[in-house]
C-alpha positions in Angstrom: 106.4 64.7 89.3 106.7 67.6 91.3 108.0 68.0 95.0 105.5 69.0 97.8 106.4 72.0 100.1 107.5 71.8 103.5 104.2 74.1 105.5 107.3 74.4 108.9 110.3 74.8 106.9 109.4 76.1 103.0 111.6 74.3 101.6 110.4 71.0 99.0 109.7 67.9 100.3 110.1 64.4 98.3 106.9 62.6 98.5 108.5 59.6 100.1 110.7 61.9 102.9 107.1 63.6 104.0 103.7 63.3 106.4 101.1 64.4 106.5 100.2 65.6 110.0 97.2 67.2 112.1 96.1 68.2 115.4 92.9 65.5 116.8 91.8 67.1 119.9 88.6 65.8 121.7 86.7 66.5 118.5 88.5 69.6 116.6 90.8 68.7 113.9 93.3 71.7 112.9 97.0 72.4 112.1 97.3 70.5 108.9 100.4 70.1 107.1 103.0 68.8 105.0 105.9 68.4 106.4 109.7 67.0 106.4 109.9 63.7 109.0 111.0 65.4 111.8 115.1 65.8 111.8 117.9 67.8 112.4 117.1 70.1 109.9 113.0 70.5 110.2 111.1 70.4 113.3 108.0 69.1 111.7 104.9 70.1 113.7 105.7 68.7 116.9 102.3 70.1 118.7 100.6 67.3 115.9 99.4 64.3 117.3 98.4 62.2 114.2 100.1 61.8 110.9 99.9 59.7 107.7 102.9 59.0 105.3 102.6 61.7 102.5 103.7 58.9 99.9 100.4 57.1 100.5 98.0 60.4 101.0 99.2 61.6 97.6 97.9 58.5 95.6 94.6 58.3 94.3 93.6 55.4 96.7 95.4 57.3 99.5 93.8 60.1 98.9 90.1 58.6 98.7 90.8 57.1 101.9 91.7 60.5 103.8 88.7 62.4 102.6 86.6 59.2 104.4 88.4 59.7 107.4 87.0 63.0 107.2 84.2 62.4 106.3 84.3 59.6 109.0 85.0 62.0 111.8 82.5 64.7 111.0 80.2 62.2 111.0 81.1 61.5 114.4 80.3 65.3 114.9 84.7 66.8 114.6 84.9 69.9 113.3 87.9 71.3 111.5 89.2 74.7 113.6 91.7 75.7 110.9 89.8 74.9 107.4 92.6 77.1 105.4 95.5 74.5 106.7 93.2 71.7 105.2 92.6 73.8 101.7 96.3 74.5 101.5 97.8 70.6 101.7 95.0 69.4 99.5 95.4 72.0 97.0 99.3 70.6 97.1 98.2 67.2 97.1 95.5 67.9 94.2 98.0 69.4 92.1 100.8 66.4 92.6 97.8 63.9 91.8 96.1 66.0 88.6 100.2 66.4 87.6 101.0 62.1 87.6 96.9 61.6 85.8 98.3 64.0 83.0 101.8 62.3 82.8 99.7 59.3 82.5 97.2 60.2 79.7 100.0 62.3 77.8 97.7 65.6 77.7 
């Protein structure tokens, strides 16, 4: 399957070298992105204060589970303050997830 892209360096991202990472303050959620682990050669987002491993976001489970944590915190009244950062790592993780269910069923 296909590599994610890094959102602070561009360049592609394994699915076991990666996070998921996002901004939680007071009750905005924003800055959402794919990136590298943090290293010599990416900074990551460093102004990101909570992050899952992208390895466990981009599997069907994982994934489930992320969209009740939203769920989860809007309930709790959060609001998400940068709604394009959200569209653009699910429309990456979407694509690696629709990718492996079509490897799978051999269409």
């Amino acid at each position: 399957m296909g590599s994610f892209i890094c959102d602070s360096c561009g360049r592609e991202v394994n699915i076991y070298e990666g996070i998921l990472s996002w901004r939680r303050e007071g009750r905005e959620l924003s800055n959402f992105a794919i990136t590298h682990h943090s290293g010599a050669d990416c900074p990551g987002q460093p102004s990101n204060n909570t992050c899952r491993d992208l390895f466990r976001v981009a599997s069907v489970k994982g994934y489930l589970a992320f969209v009740q944590y939203l769920i989860t915190r809007w309930g709790e009244g959060c609001t998400i303050t940068d709604f394009d950062s959200l569209k653009r790592v699910l429309a990456q993780i979407n694509a690696h997830i629709h990718e492996g269910m079509v490897n799978l069923l051999g269409e």
